[in-house]
C-alpha positions as CSV (number, residue, x, y, z in Angstrom):
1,X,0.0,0.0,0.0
2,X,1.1,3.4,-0.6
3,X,2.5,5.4,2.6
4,X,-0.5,7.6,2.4
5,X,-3.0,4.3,3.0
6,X,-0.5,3.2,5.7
7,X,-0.6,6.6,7.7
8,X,-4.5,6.9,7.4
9,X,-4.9,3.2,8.6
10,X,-2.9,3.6,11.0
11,X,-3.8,7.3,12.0
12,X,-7.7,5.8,12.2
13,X,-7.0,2.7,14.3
14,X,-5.5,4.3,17.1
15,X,-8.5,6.3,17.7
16,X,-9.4,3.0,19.7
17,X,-7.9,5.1,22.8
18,X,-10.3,7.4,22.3
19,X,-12.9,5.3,22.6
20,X,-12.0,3.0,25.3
21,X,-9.3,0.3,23.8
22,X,-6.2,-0.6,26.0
23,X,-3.0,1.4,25.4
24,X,-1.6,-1.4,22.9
25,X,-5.0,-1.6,21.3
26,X,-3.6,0.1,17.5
27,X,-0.6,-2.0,17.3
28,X,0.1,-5.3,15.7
29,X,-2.6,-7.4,14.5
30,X,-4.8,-5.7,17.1
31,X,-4.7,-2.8,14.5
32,X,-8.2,-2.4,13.3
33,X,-11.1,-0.5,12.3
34,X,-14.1,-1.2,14.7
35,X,-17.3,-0.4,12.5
36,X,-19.6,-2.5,14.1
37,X,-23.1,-0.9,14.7
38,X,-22.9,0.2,11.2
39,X,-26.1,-1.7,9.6
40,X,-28.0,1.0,11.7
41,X,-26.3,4.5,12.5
42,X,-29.2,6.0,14.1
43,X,-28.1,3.7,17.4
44,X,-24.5,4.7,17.4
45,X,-23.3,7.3,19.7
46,X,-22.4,11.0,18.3
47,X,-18.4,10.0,19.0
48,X,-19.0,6.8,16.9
49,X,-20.8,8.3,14.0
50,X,-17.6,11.1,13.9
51,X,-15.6,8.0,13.8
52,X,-16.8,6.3,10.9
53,X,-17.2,9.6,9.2
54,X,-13.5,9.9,10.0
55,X,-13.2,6.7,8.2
56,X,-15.4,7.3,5.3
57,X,-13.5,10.9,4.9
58,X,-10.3,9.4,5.2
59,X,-10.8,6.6,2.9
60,X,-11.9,9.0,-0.3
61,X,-9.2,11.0,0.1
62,X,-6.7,8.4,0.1
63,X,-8.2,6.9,-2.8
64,X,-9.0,9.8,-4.8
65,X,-9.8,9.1,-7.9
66,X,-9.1,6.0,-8.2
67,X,-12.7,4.6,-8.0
68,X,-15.0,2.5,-10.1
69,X,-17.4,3.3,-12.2
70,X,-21.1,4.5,-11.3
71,X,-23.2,1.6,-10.6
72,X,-24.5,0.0,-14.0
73,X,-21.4,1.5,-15.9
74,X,-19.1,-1.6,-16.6
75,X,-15.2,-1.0,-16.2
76,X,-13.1,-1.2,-19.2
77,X,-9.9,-3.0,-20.0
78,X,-7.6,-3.1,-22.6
79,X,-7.3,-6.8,-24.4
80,X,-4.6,-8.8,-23.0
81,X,-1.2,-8.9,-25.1
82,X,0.9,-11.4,-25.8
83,X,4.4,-12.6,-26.8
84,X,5.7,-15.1,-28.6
């Protein structure tokens, strides 16, 4: 991944503090990004729906515009080459 997907990642999962995680909680393979309680928003707390704002904000920008297409557009891709 590109240093600026690292740092985000990274920058995002230690929020855990934040929100109650143990001191360690960002590091290793407890590095994660806790989006649970997403399927319905309207019973997350204000500080969780920041959060996953956060995320969502964070994520695009990383990305940029390197995105697919609008739903119902199919991607395009050149023909595959070959050599002899």
């Amino acid at each position: 991944l590109p240093m600026k997907n690292k740092f985000g990642f990274v920058t995002l999962s230690c929020q855990c503090h934040a929100m109650g995680g143990r001191e360690n909680c960002c590091q290793g393979n407890r590095a994660k990004l806790d989006v649970s309680g997403i399927d319905d928003p309207e019973s997350l707390t204000r500080e969780m729906q920041v959060f996953l704002s956060d995320i969502c904000s964070v994520t695009s920008d990383n990305i940029g515009e390197n995105k697919l297409p609008p739903s119902g557009e199919l991607p395009t891709t050149a023909k595959p080459t070959t050599s002899v």
